[in-house]
Every structure is written in structure tokens, then in C-alpha cells.
C-alpha positions as CSV (number, residue, x, y, z in Angstrom):
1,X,0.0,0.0,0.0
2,X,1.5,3.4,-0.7
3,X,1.8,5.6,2.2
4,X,-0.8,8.0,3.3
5,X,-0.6,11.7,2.8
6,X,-1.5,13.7,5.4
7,X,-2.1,17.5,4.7
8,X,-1.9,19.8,7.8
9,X,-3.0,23.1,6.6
10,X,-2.2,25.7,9.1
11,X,1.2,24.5,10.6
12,X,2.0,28.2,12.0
13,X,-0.3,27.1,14.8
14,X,3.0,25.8,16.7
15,X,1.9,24.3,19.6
16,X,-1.1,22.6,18.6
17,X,0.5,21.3,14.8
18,X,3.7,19.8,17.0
19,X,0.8,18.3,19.4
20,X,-1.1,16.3,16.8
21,X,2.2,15.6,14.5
22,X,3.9,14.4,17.7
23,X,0.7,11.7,18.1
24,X,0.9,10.9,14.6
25,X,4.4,10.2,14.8
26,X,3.8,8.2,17.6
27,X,1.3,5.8,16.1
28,X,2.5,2.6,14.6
29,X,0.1,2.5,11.7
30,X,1.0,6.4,10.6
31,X,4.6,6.1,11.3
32,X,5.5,5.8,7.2
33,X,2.9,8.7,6.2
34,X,3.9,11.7,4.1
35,X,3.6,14.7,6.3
36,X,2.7,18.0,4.5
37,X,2.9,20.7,6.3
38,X,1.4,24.1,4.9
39,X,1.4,27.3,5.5
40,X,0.6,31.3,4.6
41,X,3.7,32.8,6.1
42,X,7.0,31.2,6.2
43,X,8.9,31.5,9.0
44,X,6.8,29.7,11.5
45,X,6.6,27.1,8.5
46,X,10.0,26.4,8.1
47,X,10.2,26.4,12.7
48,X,7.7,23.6,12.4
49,X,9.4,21.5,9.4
50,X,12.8,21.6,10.9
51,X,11.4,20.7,14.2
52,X,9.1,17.5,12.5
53,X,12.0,16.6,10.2
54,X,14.1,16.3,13.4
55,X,11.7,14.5,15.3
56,X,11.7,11.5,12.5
57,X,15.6,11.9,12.5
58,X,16.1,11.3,16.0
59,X,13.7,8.4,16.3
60,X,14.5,7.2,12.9
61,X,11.2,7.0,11.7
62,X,10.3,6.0,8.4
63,X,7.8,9.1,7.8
64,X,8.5,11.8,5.1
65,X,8.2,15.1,5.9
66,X,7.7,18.5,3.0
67,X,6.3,21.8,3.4
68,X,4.6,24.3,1.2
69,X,3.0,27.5,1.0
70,X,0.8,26.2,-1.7
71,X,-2.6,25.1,-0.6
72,X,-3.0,22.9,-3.6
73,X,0.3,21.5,-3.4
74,X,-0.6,20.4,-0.2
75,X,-3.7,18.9,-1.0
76,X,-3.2,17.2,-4.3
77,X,-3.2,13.4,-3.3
78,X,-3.9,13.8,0.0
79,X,-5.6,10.9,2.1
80,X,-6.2,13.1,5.4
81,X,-6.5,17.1,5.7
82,X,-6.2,18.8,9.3
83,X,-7.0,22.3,9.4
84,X,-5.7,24.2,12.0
85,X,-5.9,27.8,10.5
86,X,-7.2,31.2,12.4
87,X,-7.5,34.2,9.8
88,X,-6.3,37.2,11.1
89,X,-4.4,35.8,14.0
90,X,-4.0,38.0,17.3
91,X,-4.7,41.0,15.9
92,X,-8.3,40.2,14.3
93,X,-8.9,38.2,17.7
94,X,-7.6,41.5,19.8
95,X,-10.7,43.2,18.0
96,X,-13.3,40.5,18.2
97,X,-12.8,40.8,21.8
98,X,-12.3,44.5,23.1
99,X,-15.1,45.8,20.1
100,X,-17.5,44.1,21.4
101,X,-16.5,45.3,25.3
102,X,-17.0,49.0,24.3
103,X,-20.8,47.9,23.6
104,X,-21.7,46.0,26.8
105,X,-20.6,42.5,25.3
106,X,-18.6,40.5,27.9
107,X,-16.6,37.6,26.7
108,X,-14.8,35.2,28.1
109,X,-13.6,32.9,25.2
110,X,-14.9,34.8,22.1
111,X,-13.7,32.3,19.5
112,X,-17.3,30.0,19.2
113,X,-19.9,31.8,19.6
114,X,-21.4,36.1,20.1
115,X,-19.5,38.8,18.4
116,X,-16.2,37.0,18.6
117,X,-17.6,33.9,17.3
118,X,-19.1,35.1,14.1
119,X,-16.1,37.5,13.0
120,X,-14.1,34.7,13.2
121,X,-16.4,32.5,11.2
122,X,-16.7,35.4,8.3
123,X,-12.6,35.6,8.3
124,X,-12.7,31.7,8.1
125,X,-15.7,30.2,5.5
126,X,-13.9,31.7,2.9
127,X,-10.8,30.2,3.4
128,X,-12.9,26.9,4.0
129,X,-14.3,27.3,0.8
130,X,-11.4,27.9,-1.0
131,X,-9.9,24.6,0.8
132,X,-13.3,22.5,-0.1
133,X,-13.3,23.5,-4.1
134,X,-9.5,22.3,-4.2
135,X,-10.2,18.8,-2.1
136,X,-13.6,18.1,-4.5
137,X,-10.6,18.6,-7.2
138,X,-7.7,17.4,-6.1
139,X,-8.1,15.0,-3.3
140,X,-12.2,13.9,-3.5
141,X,-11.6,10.5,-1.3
142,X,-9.5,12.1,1.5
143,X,-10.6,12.9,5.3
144,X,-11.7,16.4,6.3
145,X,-10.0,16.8,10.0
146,X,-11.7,19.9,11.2
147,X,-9.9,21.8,14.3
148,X,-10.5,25.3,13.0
149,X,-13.4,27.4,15.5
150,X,-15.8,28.6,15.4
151,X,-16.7,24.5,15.2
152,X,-20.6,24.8,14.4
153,X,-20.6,27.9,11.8
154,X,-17.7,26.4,10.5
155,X,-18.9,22.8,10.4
156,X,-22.1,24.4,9.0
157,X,-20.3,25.6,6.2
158,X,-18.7,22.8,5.1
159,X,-22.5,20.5,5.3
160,X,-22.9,23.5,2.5
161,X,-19.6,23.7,0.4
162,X,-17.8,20.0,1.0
163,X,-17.9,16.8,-1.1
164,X,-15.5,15.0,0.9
165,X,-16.2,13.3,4.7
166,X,-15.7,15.8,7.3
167,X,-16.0,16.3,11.1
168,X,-14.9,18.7,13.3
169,X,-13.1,17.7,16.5
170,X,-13.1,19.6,19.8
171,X,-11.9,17.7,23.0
172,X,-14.9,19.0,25.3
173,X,-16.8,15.6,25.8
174,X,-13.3,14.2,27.0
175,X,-12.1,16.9,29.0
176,X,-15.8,17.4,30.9
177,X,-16.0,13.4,31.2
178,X,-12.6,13.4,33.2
179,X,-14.6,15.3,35.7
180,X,-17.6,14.0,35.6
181,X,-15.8,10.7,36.2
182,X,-14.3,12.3,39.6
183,X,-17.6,14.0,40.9
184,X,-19.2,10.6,40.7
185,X,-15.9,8.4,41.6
186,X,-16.1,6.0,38.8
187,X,-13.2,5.8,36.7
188,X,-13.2,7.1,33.2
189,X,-13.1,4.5,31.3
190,X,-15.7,2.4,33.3
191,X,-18.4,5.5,32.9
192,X,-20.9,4.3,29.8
193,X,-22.3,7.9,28.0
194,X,-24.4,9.1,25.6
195,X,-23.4,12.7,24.7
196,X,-24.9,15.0,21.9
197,X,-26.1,18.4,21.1
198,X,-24.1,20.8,19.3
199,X,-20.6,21.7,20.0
200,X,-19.3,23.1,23.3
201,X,-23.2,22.7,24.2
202,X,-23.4,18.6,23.9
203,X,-25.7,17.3,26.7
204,X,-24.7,13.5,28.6
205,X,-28.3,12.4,27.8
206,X,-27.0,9.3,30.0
207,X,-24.6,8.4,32.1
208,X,-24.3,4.7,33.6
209,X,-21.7,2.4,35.5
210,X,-20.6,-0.3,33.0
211,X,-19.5,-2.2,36.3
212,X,-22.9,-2.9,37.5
213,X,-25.1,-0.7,35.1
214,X,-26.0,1.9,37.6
215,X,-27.6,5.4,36.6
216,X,-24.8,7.9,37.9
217,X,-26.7,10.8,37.3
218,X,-28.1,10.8,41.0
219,X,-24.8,10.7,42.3
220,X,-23.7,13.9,39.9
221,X,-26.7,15.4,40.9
222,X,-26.1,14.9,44.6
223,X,-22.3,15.9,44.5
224,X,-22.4,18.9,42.5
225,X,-24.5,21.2,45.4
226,X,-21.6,20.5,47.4
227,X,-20.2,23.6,47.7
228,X,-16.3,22.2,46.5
229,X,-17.5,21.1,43.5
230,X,-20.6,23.6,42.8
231,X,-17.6,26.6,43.0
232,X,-16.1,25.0,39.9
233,X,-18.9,24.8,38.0
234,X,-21.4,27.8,38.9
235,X,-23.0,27.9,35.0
236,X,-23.1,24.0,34.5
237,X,-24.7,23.1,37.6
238,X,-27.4,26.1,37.0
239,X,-27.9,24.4,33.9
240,X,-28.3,21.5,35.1
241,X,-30.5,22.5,38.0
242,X,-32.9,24.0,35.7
243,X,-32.9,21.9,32.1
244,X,-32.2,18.6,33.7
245,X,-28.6,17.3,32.1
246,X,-25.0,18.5,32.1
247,X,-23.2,19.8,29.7
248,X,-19.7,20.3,27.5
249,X,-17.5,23.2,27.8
250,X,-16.2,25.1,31.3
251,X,-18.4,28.0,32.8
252,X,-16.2,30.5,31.4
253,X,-17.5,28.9,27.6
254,X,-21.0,27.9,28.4
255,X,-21.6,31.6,29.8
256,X,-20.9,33.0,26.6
257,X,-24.0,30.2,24.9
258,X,-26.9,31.4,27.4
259,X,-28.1,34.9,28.2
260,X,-27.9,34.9,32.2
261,X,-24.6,34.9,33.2
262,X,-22.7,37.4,31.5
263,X,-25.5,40.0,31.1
264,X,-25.3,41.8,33.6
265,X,-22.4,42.7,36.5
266,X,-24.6,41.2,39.3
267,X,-24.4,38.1,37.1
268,X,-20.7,38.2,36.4
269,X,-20.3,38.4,40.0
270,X,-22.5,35.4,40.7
271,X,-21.5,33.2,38.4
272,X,-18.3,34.0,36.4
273,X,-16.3,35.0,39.4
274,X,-13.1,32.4,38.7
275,X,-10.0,33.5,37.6
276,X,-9.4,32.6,33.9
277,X,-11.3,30.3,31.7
278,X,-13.7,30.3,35.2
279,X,-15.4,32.9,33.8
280,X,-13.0,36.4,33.4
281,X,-13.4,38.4,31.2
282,X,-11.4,38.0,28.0
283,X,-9.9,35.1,29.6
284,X,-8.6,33.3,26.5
285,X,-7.8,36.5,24.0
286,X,-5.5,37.8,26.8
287,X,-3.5,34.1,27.2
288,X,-3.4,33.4,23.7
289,X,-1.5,37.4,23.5
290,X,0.2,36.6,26.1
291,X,2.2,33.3,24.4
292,X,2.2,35.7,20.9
293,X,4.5,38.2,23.1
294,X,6.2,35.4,24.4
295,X,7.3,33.8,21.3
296,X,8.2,37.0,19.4
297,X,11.3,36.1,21.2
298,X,11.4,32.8,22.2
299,X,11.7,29.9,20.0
300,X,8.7,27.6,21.5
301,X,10.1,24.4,19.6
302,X,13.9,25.2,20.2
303,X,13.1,24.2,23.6
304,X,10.6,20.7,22.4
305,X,11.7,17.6,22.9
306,X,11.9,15.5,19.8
307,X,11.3,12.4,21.5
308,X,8.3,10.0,21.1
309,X,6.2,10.1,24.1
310,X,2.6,8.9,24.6
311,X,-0.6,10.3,22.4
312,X,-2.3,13.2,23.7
313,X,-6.1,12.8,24.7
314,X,-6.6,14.5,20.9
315,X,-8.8,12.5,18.6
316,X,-6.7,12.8,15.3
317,X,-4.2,10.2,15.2
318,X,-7.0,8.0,16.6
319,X,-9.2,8.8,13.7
320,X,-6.3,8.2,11.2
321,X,-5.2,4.8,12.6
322,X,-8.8,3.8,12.9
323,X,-9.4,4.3,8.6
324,X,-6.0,3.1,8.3
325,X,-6.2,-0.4,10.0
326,X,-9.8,-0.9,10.3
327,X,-9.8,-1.3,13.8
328,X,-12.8,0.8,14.9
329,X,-12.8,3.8,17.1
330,X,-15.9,5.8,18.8
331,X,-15.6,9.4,19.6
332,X,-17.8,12.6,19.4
333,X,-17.5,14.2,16.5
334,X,-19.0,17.5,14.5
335,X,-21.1,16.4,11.5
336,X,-23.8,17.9,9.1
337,X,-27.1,17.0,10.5
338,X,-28.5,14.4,8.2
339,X,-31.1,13.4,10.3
340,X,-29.0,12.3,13.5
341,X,-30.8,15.0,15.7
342,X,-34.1,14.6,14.4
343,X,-35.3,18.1,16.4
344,X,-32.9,20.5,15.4
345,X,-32.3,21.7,11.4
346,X,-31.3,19.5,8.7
347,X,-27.9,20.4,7.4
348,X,-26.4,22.3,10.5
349,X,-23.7,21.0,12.9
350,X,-24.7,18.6,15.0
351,X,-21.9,16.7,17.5
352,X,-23.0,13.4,17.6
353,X,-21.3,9.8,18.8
354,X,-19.3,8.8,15.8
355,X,-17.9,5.1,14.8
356,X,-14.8,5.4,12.5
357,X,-13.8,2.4,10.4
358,X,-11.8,1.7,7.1
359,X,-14.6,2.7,5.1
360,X,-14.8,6.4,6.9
361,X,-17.1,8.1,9.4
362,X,-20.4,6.5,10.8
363,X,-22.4,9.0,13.2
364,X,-24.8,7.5,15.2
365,X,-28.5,8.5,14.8
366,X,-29.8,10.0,18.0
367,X,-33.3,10.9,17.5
368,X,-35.2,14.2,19.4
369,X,-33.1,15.1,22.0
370,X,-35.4,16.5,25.3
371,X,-36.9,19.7,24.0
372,X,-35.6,22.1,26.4
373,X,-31.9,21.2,25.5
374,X,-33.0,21.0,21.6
375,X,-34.3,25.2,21.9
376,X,-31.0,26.0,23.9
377,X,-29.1,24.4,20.7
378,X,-31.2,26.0,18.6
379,X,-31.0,29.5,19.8
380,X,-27.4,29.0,18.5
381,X,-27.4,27.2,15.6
382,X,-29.9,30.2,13.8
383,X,-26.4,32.3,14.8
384,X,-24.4,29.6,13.2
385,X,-26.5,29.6,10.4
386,X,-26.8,33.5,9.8
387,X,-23.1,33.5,10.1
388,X,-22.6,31.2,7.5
389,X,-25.0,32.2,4.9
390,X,-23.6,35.8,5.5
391,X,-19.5,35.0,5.3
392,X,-21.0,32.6,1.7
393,X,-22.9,35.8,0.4
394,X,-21.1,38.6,1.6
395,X,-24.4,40.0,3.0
396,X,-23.7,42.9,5.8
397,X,-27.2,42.4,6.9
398,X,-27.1,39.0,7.7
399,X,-23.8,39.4,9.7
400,X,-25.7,41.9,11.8
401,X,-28.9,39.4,12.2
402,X,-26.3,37.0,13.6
403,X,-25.2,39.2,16.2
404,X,-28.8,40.4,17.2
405,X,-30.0,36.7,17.9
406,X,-27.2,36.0,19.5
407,X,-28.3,34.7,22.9
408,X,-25.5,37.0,24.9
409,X,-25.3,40.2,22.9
410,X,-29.0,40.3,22.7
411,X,-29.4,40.3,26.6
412,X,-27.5,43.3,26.5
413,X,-27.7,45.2,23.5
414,X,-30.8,46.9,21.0
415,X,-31.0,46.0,18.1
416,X,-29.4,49.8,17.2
417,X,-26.5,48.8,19.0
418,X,-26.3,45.3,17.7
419,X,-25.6,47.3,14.2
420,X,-23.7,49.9,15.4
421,X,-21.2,47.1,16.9
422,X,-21.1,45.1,13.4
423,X,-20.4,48.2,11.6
424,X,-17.5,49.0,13.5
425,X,-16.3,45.6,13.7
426,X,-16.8,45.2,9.8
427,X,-14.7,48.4,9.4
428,X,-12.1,47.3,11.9
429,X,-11.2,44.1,10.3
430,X,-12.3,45.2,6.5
431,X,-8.8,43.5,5.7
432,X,-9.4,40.0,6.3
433,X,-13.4,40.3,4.9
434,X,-12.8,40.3,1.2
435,X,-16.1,38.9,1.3
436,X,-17.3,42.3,2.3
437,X,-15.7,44.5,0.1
438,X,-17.7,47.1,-1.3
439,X,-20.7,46.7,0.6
440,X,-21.3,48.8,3.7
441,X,-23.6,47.8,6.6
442,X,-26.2,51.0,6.5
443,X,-26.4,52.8,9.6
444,X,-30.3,52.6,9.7
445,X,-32.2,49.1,8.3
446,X,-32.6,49.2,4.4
447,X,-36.6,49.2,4.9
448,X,-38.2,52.2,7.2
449,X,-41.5,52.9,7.1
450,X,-42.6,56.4,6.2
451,X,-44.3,58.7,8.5
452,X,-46.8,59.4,6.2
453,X,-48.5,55.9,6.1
454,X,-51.5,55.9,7.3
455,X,-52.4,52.4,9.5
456,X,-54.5,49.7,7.1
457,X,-58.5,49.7,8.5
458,X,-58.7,45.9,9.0
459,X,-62.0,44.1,10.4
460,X,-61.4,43.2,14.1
461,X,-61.9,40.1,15.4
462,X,-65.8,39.5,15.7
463,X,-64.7,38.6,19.9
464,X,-63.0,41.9,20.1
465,X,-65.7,43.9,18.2
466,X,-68.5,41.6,20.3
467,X,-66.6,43.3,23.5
468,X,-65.6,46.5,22.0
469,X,-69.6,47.0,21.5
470,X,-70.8,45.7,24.8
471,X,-68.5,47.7,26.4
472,X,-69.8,51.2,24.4
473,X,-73.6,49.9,25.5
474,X,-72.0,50.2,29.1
475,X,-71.1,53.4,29.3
């Protein structure tokens, strides 16, 4: 068999390339791949080669490593594609964050979902587009490995633009089942689960002891009032109080998804009162500046070691190995909604259990999910949805929709301000929204209503003009 190519588009990401290059370097079954590494900018891409290029030297590994600035270079012939890319970097994330602050929008994460969320998404579907019409061309059987946020409009997009399999991967269900596992002190991999929603707002619909088959959500209930574990987890456990299951993603994210944490200070002070991803504000903008100012001047894979070392908890080489050899591995994965959630929209992102095989990705058909965690998705997957048909069209209006439903910025803002906030962001990152060029976002709707209209004499309702008369025979 020849060896598989594996396309990672995006390889300035340092930290996080080396992470998933390191686990597919350390897998027996990828251990002869072609490793592609691509790039916009080449400095960072020529860190990351010589780093990868040393790490199959020194472990004389059978693996061959190239690098490119060429998309389609990088994708012609490819078996797997993992894309890792954030337009606009540091900068464009500085402004999706502190915009939004000067109108009343608190984030915490700002990379998924509210102001934050959909700016990145209408730097990003383009770029995902341009990637999907090159893989339908060049590489039509390979792997879509999605890493890029925001995961849902993202994901969304490419239900709408990809041929190829796809699914976008996001290590919340694994990260919020390590605690689960300690709040009900069962260990990890004895905990049975059923976990799906939408990403970062995935619901563990069940929960069950594979020792003896019992139902551990009494237990989680029970254990998360105690004060030592309810201070970790203010907004999931008021979640969970109130719609019945937990869910994915830390307080500091799932604040950002709802309305009633972040609203308001008295909220904040309630609820997002922990230090960093707890809940502060600007939380992960202000850490992921704070390793850009650090590695202006320090070389972050000088210091790296090359050495094999056990897999991270990340799903990618797990995925690969799994089509490679057959051998079959479950996760939970991002997916177009073809009918897996049966309560939320055909064609959006859904994450879902997923079986992977030789033969590709199997999601796993959930049905309704309880309706009071299907409306929370919903309220936003419309965002999602807005965002994506606006970053495809190029539509200032629709960018501003998106902001106005969305769940945080409309507990806080008017609609007036919604637009005024997407016109200044639009302006402010006008270079990386080519999509946008040309079209401004006017300052009052396109469609007012003229003073002079007079209001339309329509029939009442024979009730209200039954009570309207009885009540002029009264007086």
C-alpha cells in the first residue's frame, strides 16, 4: 500500500501542529505517512518543518516530511486534511474581543460563539471554501480533519460547500467526562455515555456504570451542590439544575452560549467569578497574547523535545489509525445534521457519537433530544446559520442578524447597538473580509416605514368587536 498523505493546513499554529504531528508520529500505523505541512507565512513554517524533520531523524522514523505554502500542493493526493488555521491571527482576535467590550458584550472565550464567534467565522468560510473547491478537485476521497473554531458555523459551512467526509473535532466531551468521572468516583473508562447536542453545548443524555449498570446521574446530581465542587462549576450546575442534564465546555465557555450569566455585573459576580477560563473576562484572547508576546522572542520548539512520548487525549491520530487499519474507534464528533438529531435543522452541525472504520465516518443516529436542550441548541445554531450564509454571500445584513439573535449580545444590547457594533467591527477588520468589500452595513435598516403611512383599517376580530360594543352599551 502506498503511504498516506496527510495534509496539515495551518502548521504556523506551533503548539497545537507539534501536538497532533507528535501523536501521529507516535502511532505505529501512521509512522511511514507523508507529512505535508502548509502554510501562509513562512517563517513559523519552516520552525515547524525543521522541528518534524528532526523528530523522525532522532527516532529514525520512516515518515517523510515537505512543506509548502501552496494550498493545492498540499492537498493534491492527499488521504487526510487537518486544518488548524485562524484568519487574522492575534490582531483580528484582539478586535473580536475588546469591540465588542466598548458595547456592553462580555466575553470570556470569544472564539465560538457572540461577536467573537461570528467574526471569526466570516474571516474563516472563505478560506474553507477555497480549501473545499480544491479537495472536491484534487483530493475527492481524503478525510476532512476539522480543528478550525468557530466549530458549528464552520462545520455548518462545510455541510454547504464539501464533497469529501468531514468532522470537526473539539476535545470537550473528554475533558468534561474526566470530571464527571471524579464527581461521581467512577473511573473514566468504566463511565458508559451518551453525549450530543451541538458543539461546546453537547448534553450527557445518559450516564451509567458499565461495572454494574447503575444510573450515575443521581450521584452527579447529589455531588455537584456540594459547595467544593458547585464553585467550579457555577453555570453548568445552574444548567443542570434547571434543564435537567450536564453539559460540555467550562463556565467560562457555556456563559458565553446562554443569556444569564454574562448579562449583567450582578451576574458576572455570581457566576463567572473564577480566575481565567472560570469565567473572566477575556480570559482566553489575553493568554493566547500573552504566548504571541512570548514567542516573538522565544523559540517555543527550540526548547521541544523530539522524543516519542505517549498520544495526547486529541482524537486525530485516533481517527487516522482507525481508517487506516480498520480497527474501529468511537468518539464525538461535529457532522452535518443528516437526520441524526431529528429536532434541530437539517444540514447544521450537530456533534454526535461517531464510529470510524476503514470505510470512513459512521455518526450515530440519535433521534429528538429533550426539547428544552434542543431550543437551547437551537437559539445558536440560527447564529451559526446566519453567520454562515452571511460569510457565503457577503451580506452585511445577515452578519448583523447573527449578532442580534445572539443569545449574549442580545441580553444586553438593542438592536441599534447590535448594528452599530457590526459596523464597527466590519470596518475594523475590513482586511481580512474580502467577502465584504464594497458593501457597507447601513447605519439605519434598508426598509423604514414612512411617516406618512397611514395604519390599514382591517376588520377586528368578531370577539373583540362583540366586547368593543358591549363595552360602548355600558357606558
Amino acid at each position: 500500500m502506498p503511504r498516506p498523505k496527510i495534509a496539515m493546513i495551518g502548521a504556523g499554529s506551533l503548539i497545537f501542529c507539534k501536538t497532533l504531528t507528535m501523536d501521529i508520529l507516535a502511532t505505529k500505523a501512521l509512522q511511514d505517512s507523508e507529512i505535508c505541512l502548509m502554510n501562509r507565512t513562512k517563517p513559523k513554517l519552516d520552525k515547524m518543518e525543521a522541528f518534524v524533520k528532526g523528530v523522525v531523524k532522532e527516532n529514525k522514523l520512516p515518515a517523510k516530511v515537505t512543506a509548502t505554502l501552496d494550498l493545492r500542493k498540499a492537498l493534491d493526493g492527499a488521504n487526510y486534511v487537518i486544518n488548524m488555521i485562524q484568519v487574522g491571527g492575534v490582531e483580528a482576535f484582539r478586535m473580536d474581543y475588546e469591540i465588542p467590550l466598548r458595547h456592553g458584550v462580555d466575553q470570556c472565550i470569544a472564539d465560538s460563539i457572540g461577536p467573537g464567534g461570528v467574526f471569526r467565522a466570516l474571516r474563516t468560510i472563505p478560506a474553507l471554501a477555497q480549501m473545499c473547491s480544491a479537495m472536491n478537485e484534487l483530493c475527492p476521497e481524503a478525510i476532512l480533519l476539522n480543528y478550525a473554531n468557530p466549530m458549528g458555523a464552520n462545520c455548518s459551512a462545510l455541510g454547504r460547500l464539501a464533497k469529501v467526509q468531514f468532522i470537526g473535532l473539539c476535545h470537550g466531551v473528554q475533558t468534561t467526562l474526566d470530571l464527571i468521572s471524579r464527581y461521581v468516583d467512577v473511573p473514566k473508562d468504566q463511565v458508559d455515555f451518551v453525549c450530543a447536542g451541538i458543539n461546546h453545548m453537547a448534553w450527557f443524555l445518559a450516564l451509567r456504570d458499565k461495572r454494574d449498570g447503575r444510573d450515575l446521574y443521581p450521584i452527579l446530581r447529589k455531588n455537584i451542590e456540594k459547595p467544593e465542587y458547585y464553585v467550579n462549576e457555577k453555570v453548568r450546575a445552574e444548567v443542570m439544575r434547571h434543564f435537567g442534564y450536564f453539559m460540555t465546555e467550562s463556565t467560562g465557555h457555556l456563559s458565553e452560549y446562554v443569556p444569564w450569566f454574562r448579562s449583567s455585573q450582578r451576574a458576572l459576580d455570581l457566576y463567572c467569578d473564577q480566575p481565567g477560563f472560570g469565567g473572566a473576562s477575556g480570559a482566553y484572547f489575553n493568554y493566547c497574547n500573552m504566548l504571541a508576546e512570548k514567542y516573538k522572542t522565544v523559540d517555543y520548539l527550540a526548547t521541544e523535545s523530539k522524543k516519542i512520548q505517549r498520544r495526547s487525549v486529541e482524537y486525530c491520530s485516533y481517527i487516522l489509525e482507525a481508517a487506516e487499519t480498520g480497527n474501529i474507534f468511537r468518539l464525538n464528533g461535529n457532522v452535518r445534521n443528516d437526520g441524526y438529531i431529528t429536532n434541530l435543522p437539517q444540514g447544521c452541525c450537530v456533534e454526535v457519537p461517531v464510529f470510524v472504520d476503514a470505510r470512513g465516518l459512521h455518526p450515530m443516529r440519535i433521534g429528538d433530544l429533550p426539547p428544552q436542550c434542543a431550543a437551547l441548541n437551537q437559539s445558536n445554531v440560527t447564529v451559526q446559520q446566519l453567520a454562515v450564509e452571511a460569510a457565503l454571500t457577503g451580506n452585511p445584513e445577515h452578519a448583523m442578524q447573527a449578532l442580534a439573535l445572539d443569545p449574549l449580545t442580545s441580553a444586553v444590547c438593542t438592536l441599534k447597538e447590535a448594528r452599530d457594533m457590526t459596523r464597527e467591527m466590519l470596518e475594523a477588520e475590513k482586511q481580512w473580509l474580502p467577502e465584504f468589500e464594497g458593501k457597507k452595513l447601513p447605519a439605519k435598516p434598508l426598509v423604514e416605514i414612512s411617516a406618512e403611512v397611514k395604519a390599514v383599517d382591517v376588520p377586528l376580530d368578531p370577539a373583540l368587536a362583540i366586547a368593543n360594543r358591549f363595552q360602548e352599551l355600558a357606558k
